[in-house]
KOLBA-664699 format. One line per field, with one value per residue (C-alpha): chain; x, y, z. Coordinates in steps of 0.25 Angstrom, whole numbers, plus 5000, padded with zeros to 4 digits. Layout:
<rs>
unit: [A|...] .
u: [X|...] .
v: [Y|...] .
w: [Z|...] .
</rs>
This chain:
<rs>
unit: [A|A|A|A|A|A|A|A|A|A|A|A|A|A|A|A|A|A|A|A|A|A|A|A|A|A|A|A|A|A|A|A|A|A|A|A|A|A|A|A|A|A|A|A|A|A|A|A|A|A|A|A|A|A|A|A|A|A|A|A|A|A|A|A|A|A|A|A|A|A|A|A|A|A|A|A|A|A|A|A|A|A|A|A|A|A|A|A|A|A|A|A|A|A|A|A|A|A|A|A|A|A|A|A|A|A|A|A|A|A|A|A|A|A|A] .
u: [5259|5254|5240|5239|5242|5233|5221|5225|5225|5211|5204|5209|5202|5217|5217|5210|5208|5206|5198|5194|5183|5187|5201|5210|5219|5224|5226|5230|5233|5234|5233|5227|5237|5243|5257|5262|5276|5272|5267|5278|5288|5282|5293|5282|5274|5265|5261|5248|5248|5237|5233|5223|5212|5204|5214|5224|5227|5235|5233|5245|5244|5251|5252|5246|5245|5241|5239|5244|5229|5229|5234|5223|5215|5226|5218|5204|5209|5217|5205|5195|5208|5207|5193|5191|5203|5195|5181|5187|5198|5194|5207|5215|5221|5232|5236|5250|5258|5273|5279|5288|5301|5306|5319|5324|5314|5307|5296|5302|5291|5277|5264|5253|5240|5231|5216] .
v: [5152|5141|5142|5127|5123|5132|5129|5113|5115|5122|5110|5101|5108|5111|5126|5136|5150|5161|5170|5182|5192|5192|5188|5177|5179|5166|5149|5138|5125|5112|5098|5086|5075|5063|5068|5082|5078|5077|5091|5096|5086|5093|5098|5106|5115|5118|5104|5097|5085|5078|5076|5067|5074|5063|5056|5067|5071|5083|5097|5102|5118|5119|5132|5146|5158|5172|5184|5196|5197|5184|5185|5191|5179|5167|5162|5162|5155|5144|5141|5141|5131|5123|5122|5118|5106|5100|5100|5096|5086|5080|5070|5082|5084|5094|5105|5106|5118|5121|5134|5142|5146|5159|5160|5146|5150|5134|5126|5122|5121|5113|5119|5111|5112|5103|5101] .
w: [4794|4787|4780|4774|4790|4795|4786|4789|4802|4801|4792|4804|4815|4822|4819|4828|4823|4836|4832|4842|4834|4820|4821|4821|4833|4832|4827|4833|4828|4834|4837|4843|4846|4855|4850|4848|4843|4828|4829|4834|4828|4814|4803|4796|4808|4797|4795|4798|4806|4808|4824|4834|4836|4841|4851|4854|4867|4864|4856|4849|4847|4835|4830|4836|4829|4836|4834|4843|4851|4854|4867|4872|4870|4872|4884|4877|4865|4875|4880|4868|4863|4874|4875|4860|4862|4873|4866|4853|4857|4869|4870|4871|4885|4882|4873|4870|4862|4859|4865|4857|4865|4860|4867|4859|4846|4847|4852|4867|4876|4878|4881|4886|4893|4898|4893] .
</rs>
C-alpha cells in the first residue's frame, strides 16, 4: 500500500474510508471520468490522475481494500456507494471496475452497473 496515494486520493475527495463501529473495514478509491483508458493504461498504479468531476459520465473504482468482515456488509456499502455517486456526481450514469481473473493472474474482465 501506498500511503502518499492514499493520503492524495483523500485530499481529492476520491477516497472513501468504511467504517462500521470503530473500525475501518474497508477504502475505496475512485474516479470520475469520460475516459477510463488513462486509468487503466497507467504505468504507475500508484499514481494520481487527475479526473472530471464536473462533466464525467463514468466512476472508475480504482482501488478496494477490505478486511476479512467486510463481506458481511458488501451490500450496505454498495449501496451507500452508489447512493453517494448519485447525489455527488449527477453526470455519472455508470460505475465501472476491473475484475481480477485468478486462473490467468490479470485484469481480464469489465464490471459495470448502471446508476
Amino acid at each position: 500500500m501506498d500511503k502518499a496515494y492514499y493520503s492524495k486520493m483523500l485530499a481529492k475527495g476520491r477516497m472513501i474510508p468504511f467504517i462500521e463501529g470503530d473500525k475501518l473495514i474497508g477504502m475505496l478509491t475512485f474516479y470520475i471520468t469520460n475516459n477510463v483508458d488513462k486509468y487503466i493504461d497507467r504505468y504507475d498504479p500508484w499514481k494520481v490522475l487527475s479526473d472530471e468531476p464536473e462533466t464525467g459520465k463514468k466512476c472508475y473504482v480504482d482501488q478496494v481494500w477490505t478486511n476479512r468482515q467486510a463481506h458481511k456488509y458488501s451490500f450496505k456499502i454498495w449501496k451507500k456507494f452508489r447512493e453517494f455517486i448519485k447525489s455527488e456526481y449527477p453526470s455519472v450514469r455508470e460505475i465501472r471496475w476491473n475484475r481480477w481473473n485468478h486462473k490467468s493472474n490479470k485484469l481480464t474482465q469489465w464490471e459495470k452497473c448502471l446508476i
